[in-house]
ZAVO-774018 format. One record per atom (N, C-alpha, C): x, y, z; atom name; residue in three letters. Coordinates in nm, 2 decimals. Example, Ala and Ser with C-alpha at 12.3 -4.5 7.8 and 13.67 -1.06 7.14 Angstrom:
% residues 2
SITE       px       py       pz   site   code
SITE     1.32    -0.57     0.78      N    ALA
SITE     1.23    -0.45     0.78     CA    ALA
SITE     1.32    -0.33     0.78      C    ALA
SITE     1.28    -0.22     0.71      N    SER
SITE     1.37    -0.11     0.71     CA    SER
SITE     1.29     0.00     0.79      C    SER
% end
This chain:
% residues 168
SITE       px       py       pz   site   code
SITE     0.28     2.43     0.51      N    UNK
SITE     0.18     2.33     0.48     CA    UNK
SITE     0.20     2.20     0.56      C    UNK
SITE     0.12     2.16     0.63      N    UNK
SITE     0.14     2.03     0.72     CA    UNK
SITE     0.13     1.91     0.61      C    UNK
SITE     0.20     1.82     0.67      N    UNK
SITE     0.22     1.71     0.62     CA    UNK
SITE     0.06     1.61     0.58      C    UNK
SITE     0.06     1.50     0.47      N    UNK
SITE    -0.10     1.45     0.46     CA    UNK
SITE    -0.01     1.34     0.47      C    UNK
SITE    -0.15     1.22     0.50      N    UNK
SITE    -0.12     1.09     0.49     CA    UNK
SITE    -0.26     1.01     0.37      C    UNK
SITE    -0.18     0.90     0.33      N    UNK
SITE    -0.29     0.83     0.29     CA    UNK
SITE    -0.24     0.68     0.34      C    UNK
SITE    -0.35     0.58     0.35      N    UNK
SITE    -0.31     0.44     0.37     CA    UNK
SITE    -0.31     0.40     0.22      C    UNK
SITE    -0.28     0.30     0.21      N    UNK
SITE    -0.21     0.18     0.08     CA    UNK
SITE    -0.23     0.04     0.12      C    UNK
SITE    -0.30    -0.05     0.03      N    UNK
SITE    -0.26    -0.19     0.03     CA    UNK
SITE    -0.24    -0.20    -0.11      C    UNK
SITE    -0.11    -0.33    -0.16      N    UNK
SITE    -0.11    -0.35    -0.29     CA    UNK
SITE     0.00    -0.48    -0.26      C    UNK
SITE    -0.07    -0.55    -0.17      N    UNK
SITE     0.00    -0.67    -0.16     CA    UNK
SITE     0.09    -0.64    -0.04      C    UNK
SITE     0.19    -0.71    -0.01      N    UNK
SITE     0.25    -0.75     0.07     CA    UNK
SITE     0.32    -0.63     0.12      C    UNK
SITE     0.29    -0.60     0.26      N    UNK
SITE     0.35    -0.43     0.30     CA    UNK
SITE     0.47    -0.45     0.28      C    UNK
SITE     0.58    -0.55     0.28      N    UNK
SITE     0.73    -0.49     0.32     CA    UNK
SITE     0.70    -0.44     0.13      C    UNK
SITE     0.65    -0.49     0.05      N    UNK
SITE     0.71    -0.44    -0.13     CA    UNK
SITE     0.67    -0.28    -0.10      C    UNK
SITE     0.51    -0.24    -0.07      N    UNK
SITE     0.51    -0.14    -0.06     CA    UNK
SITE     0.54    -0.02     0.03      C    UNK
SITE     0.57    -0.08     0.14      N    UNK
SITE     0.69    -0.02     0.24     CA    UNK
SITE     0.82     0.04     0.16      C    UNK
SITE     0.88    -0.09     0.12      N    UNK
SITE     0.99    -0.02     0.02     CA    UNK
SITE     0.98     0.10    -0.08      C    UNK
SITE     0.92     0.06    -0.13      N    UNK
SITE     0.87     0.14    -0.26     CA    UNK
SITE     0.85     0.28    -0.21      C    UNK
SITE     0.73     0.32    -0.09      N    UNK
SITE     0.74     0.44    -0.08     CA    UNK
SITE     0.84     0.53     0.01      C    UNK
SITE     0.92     0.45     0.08      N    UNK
SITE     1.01     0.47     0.18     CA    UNK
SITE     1.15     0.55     0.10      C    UNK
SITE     1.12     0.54    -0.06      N    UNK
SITE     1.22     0.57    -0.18     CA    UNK
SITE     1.20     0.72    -0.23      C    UNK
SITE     1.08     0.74    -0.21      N    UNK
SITE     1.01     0.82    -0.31     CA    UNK
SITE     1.06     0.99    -0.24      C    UNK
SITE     1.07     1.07    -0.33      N    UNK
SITE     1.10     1.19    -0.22     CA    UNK
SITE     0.96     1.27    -0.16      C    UNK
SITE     0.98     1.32    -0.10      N    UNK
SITE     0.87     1.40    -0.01     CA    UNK
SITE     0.76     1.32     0.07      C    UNK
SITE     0.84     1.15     0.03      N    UNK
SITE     0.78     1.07     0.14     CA    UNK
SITE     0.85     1.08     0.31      C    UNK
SITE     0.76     1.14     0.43      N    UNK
SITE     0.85     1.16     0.52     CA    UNK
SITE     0.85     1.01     0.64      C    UNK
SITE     0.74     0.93     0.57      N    UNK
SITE     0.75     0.78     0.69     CA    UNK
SITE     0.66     0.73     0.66      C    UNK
SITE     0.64     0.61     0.66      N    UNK
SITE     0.60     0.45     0.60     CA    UNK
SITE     0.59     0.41     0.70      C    UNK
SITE     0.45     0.34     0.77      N    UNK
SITE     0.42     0.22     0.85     CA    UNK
SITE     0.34     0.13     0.82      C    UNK
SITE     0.38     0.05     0.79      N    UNK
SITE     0.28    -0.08     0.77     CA    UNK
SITE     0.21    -0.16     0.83      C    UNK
SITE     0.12    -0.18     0.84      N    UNK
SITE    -0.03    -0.23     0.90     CA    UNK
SITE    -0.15    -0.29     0.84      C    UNK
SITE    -0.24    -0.28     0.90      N    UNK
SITE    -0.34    -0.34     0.86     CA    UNK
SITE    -0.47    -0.25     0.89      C    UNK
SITE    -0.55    -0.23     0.78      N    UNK
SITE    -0.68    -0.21     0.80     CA    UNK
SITE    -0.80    -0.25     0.73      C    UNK
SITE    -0.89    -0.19     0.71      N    UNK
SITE    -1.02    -0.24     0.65     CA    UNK
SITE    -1.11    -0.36     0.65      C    UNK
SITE    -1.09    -0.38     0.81      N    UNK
SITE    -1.14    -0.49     0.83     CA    UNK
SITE    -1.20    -0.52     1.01      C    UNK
SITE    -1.24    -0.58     1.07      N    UNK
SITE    -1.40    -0.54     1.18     CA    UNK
SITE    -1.27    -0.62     1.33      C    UNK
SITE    -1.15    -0.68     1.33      N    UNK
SITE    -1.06    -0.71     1.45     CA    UNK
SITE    -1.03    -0.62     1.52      C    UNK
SITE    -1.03    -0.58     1.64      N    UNK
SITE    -0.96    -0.48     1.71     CA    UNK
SITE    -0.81    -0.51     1.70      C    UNK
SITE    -0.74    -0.45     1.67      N    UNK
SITE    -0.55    -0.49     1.73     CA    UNK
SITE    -0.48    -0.62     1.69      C    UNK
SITE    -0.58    -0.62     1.56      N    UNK
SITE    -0.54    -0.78     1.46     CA    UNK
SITE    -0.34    -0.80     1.50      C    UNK
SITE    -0.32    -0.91     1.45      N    UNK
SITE    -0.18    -1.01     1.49     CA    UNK
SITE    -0.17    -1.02     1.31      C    UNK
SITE    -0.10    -0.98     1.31      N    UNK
SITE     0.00    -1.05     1.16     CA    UNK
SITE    -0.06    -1.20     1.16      C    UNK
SITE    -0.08    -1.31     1.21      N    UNK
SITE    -0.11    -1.44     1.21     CA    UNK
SITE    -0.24    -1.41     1.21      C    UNK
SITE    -0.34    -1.33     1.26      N    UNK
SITE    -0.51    -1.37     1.26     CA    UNK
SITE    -0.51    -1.29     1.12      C    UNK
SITE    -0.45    -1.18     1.09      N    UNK
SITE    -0.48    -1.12     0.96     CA    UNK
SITE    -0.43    -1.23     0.85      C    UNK
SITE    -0.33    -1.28     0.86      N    UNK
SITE    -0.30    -1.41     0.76     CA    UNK
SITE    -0.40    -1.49     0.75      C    UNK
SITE    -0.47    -1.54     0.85      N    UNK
SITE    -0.60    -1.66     0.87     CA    UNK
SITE    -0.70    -1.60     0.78      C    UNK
SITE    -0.72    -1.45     0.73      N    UNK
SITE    -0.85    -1.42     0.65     CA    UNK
SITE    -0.96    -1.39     0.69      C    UNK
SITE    -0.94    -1.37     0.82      N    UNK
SITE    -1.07    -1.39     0.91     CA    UNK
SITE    -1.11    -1.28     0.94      C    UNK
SITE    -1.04    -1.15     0.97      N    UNK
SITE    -1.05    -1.04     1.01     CA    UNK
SITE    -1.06    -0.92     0.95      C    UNK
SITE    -1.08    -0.98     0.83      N    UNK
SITE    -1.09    -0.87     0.72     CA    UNK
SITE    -1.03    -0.79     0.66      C    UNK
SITE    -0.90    -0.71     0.73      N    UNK
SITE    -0.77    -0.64     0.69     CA    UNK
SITE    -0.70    -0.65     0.62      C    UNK
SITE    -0.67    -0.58     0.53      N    UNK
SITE    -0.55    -0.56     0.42     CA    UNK
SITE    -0.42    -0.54     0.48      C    UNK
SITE    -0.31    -0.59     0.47      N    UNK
SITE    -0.20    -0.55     0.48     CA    UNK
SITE    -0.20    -0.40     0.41      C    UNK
SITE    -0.16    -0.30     0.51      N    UNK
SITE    -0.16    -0.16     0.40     CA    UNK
SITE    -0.03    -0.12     0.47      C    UNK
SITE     0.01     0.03     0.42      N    UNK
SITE     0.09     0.13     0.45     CA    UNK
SITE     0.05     0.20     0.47      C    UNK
SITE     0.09     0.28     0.58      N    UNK
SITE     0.02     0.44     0.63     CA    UNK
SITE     0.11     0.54     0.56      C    UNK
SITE     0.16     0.61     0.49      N    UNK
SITE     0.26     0.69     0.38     CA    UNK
SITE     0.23     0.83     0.43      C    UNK
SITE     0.33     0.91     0.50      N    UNK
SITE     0.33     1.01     0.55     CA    UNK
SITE     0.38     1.12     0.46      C    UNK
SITE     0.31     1.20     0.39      N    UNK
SITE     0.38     1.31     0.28     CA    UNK
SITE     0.42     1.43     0.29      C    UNK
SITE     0.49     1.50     0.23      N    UNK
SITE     0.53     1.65     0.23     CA    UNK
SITE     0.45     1.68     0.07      C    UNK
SITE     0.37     1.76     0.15      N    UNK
SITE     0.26     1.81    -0.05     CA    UNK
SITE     0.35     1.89    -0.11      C    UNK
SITE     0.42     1.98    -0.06      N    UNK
SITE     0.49     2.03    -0.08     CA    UNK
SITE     0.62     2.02    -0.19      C    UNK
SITE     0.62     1.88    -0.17      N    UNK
SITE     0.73     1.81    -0.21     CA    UNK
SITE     0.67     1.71    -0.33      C    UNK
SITE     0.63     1.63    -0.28      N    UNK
SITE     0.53     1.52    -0.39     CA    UNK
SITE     0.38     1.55    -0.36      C    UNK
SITE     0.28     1.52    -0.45      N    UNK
SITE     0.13     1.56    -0.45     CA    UNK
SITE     0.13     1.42    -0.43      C    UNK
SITE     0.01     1.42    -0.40      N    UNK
SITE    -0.11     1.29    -0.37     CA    UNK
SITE    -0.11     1.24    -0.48      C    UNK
SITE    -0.12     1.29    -0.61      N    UNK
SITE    -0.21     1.23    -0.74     CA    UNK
SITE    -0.03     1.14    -0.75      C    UNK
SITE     0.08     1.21    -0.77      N    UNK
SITE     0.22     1.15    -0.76     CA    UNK
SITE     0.22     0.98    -0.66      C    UNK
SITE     0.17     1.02    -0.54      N    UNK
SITE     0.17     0.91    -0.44     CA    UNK
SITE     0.11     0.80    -0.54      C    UNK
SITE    -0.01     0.83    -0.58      N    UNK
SITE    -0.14     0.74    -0.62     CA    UNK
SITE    -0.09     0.71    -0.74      C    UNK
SITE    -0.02     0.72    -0.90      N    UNK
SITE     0.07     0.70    -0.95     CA    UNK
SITE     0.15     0.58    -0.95      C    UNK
SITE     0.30     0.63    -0.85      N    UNK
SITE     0.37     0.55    -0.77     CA    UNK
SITE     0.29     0.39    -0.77      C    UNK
SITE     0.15     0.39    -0.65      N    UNK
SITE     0.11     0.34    -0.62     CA    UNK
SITE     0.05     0.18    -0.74      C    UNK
SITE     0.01     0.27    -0.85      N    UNK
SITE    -0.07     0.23    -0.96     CA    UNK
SITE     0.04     0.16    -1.06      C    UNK
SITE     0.19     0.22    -1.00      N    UNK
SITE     0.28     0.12    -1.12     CA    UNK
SITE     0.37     0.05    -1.03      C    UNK
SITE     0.34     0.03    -0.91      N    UNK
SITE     0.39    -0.09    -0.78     CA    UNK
SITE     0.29    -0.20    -0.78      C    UNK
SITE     0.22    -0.24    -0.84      N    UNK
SITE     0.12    -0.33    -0.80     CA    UNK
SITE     0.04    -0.37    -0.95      C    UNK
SITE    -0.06    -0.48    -0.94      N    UNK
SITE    -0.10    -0.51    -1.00     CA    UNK
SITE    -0.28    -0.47    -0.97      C    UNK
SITE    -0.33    -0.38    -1.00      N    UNK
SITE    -0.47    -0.33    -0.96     CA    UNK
SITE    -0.56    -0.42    -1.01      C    UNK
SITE    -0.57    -0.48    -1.10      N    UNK
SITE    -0.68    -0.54    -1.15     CA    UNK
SITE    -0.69    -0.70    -1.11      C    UNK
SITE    -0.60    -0.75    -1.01      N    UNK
SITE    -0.57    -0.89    -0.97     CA    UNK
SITE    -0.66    -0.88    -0.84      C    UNK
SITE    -0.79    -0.97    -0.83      N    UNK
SITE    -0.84    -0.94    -0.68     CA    UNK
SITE    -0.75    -1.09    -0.57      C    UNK
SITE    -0.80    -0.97    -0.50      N    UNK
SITE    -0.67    -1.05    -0.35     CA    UNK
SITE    -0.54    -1.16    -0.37      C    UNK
SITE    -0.49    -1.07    -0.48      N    UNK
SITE    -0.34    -1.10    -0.49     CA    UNK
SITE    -0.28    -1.02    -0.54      C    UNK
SITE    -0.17    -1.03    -0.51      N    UNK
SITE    -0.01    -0.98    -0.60     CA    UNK
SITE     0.07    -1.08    -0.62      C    UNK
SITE     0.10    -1.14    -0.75      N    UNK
SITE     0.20    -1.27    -0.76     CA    UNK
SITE     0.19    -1.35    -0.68      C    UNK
SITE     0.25    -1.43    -0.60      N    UNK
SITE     0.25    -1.49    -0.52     CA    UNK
SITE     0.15    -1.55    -0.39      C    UNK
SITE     0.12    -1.41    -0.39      N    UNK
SITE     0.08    -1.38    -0.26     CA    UNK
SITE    -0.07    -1.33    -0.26      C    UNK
SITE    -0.12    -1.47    -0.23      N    UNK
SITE    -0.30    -1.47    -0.24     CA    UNK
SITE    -0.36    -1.50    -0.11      C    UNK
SITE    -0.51    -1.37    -0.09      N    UNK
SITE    -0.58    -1.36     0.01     CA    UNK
SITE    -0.62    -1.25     0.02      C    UNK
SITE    -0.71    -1.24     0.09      N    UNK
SITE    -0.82    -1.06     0.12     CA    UNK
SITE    -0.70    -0.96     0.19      C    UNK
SITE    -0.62    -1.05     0.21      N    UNK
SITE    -0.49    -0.94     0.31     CA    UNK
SITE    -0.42    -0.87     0.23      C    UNK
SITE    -0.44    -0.90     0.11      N    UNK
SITE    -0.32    -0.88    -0.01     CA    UNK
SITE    -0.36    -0.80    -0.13      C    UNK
SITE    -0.53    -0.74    -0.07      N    UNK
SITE    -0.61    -0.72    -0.21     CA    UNK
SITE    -0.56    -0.53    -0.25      C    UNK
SITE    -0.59    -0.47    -0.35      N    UNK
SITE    -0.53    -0.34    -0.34     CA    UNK
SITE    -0.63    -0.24    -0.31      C    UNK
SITE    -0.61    -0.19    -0.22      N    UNK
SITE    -0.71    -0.08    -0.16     CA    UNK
SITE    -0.62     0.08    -0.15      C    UNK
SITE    -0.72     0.18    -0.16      N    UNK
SITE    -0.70     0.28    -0.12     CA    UNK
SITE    -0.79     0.40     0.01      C    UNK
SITE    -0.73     0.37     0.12      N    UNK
SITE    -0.77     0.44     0.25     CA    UNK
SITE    -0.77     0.58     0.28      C    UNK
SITE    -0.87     0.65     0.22      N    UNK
SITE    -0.88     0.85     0.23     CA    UNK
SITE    -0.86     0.81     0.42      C    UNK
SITE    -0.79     0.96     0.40      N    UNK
SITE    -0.76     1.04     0.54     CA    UNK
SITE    -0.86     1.09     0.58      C    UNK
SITE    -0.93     1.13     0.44      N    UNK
SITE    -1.06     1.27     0.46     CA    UNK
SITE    -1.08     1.24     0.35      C    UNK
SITE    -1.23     1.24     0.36      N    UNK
SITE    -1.33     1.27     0.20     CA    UNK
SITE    -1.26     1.39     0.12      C    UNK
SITE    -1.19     1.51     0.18      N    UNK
SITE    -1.16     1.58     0.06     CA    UNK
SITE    -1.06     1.51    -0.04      C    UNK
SITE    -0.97     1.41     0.00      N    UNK
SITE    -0.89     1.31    -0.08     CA    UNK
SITE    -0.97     1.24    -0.17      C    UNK
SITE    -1.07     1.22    -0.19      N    UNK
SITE    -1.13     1.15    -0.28     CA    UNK
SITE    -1.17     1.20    -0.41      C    UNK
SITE    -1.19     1.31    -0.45      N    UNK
SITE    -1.17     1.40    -0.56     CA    UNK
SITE    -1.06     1.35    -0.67      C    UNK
SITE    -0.93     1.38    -0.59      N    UNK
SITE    -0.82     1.33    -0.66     CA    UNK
SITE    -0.78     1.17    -0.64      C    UNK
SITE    -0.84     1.11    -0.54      N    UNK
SITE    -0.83     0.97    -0.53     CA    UNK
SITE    -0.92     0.88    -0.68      C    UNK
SITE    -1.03     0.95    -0.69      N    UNK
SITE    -1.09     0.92    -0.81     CA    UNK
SITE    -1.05     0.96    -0.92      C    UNK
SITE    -0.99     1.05    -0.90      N    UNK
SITE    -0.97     1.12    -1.06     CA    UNK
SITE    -0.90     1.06    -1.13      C    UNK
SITE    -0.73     0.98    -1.02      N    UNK
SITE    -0.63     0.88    -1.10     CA    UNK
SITE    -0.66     0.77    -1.09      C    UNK
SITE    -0.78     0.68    -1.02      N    UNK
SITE    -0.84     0.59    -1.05     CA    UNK
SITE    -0.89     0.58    -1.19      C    UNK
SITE    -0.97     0.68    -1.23      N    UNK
SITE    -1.07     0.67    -1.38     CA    UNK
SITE    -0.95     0.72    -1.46      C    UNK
SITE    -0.82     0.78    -1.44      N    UNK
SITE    -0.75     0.79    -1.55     CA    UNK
SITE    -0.65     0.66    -1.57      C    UNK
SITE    -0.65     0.53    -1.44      N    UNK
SITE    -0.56     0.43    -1.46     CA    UNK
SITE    -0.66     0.38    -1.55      C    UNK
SITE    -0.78     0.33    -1.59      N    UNK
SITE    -0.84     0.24    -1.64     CA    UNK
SITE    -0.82     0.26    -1.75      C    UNK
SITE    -0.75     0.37    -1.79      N    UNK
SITE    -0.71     0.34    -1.95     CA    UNK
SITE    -0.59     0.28    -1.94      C    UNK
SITE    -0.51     0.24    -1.84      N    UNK
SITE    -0.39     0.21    -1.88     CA    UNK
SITE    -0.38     0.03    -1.86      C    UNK
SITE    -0.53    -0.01    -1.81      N    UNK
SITE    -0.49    -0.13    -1.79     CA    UNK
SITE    -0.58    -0.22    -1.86      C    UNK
SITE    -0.63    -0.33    -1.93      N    UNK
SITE    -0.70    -0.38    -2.01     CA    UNK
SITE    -0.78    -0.46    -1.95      C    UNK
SITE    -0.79    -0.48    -1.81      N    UNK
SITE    -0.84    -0.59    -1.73     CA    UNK
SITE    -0.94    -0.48    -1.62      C    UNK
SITE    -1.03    -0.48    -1.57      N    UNK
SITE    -1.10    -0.41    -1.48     CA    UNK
SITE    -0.95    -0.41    -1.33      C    UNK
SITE    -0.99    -0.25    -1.30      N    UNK
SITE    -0.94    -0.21    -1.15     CA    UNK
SITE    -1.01    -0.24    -1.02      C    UNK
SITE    -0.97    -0.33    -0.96      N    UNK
SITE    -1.05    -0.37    -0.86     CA    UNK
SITE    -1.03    -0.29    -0.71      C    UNK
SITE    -0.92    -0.19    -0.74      N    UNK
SITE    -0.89    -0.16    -0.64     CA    UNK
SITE    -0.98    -0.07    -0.52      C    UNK
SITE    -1.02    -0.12    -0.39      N    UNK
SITE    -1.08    -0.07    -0.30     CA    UNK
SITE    -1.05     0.12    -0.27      C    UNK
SITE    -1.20     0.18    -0.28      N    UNK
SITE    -1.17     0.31    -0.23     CA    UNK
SITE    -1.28     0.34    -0.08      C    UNK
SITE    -1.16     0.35    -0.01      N    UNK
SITE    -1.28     0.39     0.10     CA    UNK
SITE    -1.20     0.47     0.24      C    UNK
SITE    -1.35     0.54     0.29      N    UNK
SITE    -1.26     0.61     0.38     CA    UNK
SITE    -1.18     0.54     0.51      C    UNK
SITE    -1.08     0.55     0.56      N    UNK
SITE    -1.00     0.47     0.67     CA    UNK
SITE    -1.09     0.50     0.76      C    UNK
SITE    -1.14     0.36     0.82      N    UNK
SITE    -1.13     0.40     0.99     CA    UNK
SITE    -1.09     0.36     1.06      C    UNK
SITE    -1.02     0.27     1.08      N    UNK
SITE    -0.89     0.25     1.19     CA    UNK
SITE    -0.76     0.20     1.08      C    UNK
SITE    -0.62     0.23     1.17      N    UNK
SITE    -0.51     0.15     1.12     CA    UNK
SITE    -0.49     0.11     1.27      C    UNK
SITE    -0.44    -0.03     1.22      N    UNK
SITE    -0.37    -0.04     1.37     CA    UNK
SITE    -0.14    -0.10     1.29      C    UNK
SITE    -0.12    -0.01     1.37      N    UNK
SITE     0.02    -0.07     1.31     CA    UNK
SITE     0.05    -0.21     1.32      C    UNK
SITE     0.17    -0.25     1.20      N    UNK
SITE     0.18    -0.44     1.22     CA    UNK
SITE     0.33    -0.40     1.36      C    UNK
SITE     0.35    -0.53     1.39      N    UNK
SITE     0.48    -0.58     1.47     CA    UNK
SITE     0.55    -0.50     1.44      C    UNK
SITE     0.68    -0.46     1.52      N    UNK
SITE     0.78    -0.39     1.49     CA    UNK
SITE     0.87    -0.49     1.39      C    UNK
SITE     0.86    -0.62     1.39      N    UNK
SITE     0.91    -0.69     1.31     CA    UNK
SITE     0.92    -0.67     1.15      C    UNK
SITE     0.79    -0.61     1.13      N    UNK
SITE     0.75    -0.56     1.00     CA    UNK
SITE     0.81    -0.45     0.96      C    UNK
SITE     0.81    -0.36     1.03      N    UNK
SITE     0.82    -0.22     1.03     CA    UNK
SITE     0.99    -0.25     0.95      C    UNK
SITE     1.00    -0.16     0.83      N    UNK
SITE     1.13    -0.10     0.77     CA    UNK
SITE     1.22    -0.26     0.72      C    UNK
SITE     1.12    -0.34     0.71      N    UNK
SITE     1.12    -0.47     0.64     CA    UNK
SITE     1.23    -0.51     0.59      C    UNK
SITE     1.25    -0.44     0.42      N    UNK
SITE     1.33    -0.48     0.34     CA    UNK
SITE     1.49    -0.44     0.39      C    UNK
SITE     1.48    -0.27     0.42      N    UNK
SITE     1.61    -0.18     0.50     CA    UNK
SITE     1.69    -0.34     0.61      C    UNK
SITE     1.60    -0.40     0.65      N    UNK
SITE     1.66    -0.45     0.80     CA    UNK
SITE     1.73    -0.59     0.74      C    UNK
SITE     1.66    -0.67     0.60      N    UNK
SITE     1.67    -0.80     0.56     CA    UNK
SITE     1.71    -0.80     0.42      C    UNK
SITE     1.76    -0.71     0.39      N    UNK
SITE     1.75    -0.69     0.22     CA    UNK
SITE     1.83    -0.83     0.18      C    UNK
SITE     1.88    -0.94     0.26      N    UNK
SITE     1.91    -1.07     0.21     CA    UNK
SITE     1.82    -1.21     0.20      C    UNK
SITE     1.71    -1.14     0.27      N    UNK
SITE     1.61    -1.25     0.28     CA    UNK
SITE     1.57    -1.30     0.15      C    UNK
SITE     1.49    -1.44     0.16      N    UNK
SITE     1.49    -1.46     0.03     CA    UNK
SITE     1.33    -1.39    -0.07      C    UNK
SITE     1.24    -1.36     0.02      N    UNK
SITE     1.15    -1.23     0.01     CA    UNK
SITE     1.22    -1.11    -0.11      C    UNK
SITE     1.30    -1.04    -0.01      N    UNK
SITE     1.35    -0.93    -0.05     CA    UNK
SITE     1.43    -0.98    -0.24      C    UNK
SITE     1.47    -1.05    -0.19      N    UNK
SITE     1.61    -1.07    -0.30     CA    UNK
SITE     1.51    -1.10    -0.43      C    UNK
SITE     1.40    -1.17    -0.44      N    UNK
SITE     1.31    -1.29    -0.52     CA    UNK
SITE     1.21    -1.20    -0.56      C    UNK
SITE     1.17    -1.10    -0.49      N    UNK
SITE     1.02    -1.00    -0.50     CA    UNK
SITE     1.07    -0.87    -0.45      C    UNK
SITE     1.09    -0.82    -0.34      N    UNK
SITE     1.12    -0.66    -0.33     CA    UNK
SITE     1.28    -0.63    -0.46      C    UNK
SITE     1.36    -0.66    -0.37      N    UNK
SITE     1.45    -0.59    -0.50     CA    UNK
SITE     1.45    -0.61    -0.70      C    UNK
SITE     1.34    -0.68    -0.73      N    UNK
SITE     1.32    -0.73    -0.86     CA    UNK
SITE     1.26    -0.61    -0.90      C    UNK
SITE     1.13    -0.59    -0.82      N    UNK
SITE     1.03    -0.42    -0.78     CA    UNK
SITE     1.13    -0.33    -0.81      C    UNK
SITE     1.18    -0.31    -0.71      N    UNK
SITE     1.24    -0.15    -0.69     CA    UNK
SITE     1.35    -0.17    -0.81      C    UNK
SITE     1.41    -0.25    -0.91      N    UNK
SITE     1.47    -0.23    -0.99     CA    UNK
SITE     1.39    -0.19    -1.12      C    UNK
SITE     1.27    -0.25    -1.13      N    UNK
SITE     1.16    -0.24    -1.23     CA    UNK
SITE     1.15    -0.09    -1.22      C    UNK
SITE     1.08    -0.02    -1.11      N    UNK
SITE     1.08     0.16    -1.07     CA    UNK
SITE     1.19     0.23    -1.06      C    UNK
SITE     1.34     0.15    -1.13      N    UNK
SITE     1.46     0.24    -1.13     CA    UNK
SITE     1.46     0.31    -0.97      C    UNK
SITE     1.43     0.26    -0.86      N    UNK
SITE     1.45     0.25    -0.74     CA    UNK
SITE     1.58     0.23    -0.70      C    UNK
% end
């Protein structure tokens, strides 16, 4: 069985970088930007708001290993879904939570744990569903974030707070 991918925004890539880079039958994590009309956006024009892009994660899987609905899950208890264009801190359209099909056949089960999160949250889900059409990857600076800086005050203040919350 070949490997699937789905993209992810749920705020700030390095949290969700981390988060799935944990998970088993996750085989690679890139963080980027999509859903939005910039060719080859910069981490700084995507901060400006201008370009339309979410910070996302490209999450590369073994099905084999973890299912999609598992991924989407994960996904749904790393983030705050019903917060539009933020997560804590961290406010703007870059930050909003979206989910990016590979292929329309992902959308079946992309909906299905959408309409089964709304019972778990009391506030409407705002999170975006739509098919990807471009990623472009962020800076290599981004890339494996937390792994490279886990002393930053980022990581220490917001990622490792996360991944202790998910017994990560």
């Amino acid at each position: 069985m070949a490997n699937e991918t789905i993209t992810l925004g749920g705020g700030c890539f390095w949290c969700v970088e981390a988060v799935f880079k944990r998970m088993a039958g996750v085989v690679s994590c890139t963080s980027g930007y999509a859903g939005g009309a910039t060719a080859n956006p910069t981490y700084e024009q995507v901060c400006s708001g201008t370009t339309g892009h979410a910070e996302v994660v490209r999450v590369e899987f073994d099905p084999a290993v973890v299912t999609l609905d598992a991924i989407l899950r994960r996904f749904f208890q790393a983030h705050d879904p019903t917060t539009l264009n933020r997560q804590g801190a961290d406010v703007g359209t870059q930050y909003r939570s979206a989910i990016y099909l590979e292929s329309q056949e992902q959308r079946p089960a992309v909906d299905a744990v959408v309409a089964d999160m709304r019972s778990v949250y009391r506030d409407p889900i705002v999170t975006e569903v739509e098919l990807l059409d471009r990623f472009y990857p962020a800076e290599a600076y981004h890339q494996d974030y937390y792994e490279r800086n886990p002393n930053a005050g980022y990581c220490r203040v917001v990622i490792a707070p996360k991944l202790k919350k998910l017994g990560l």
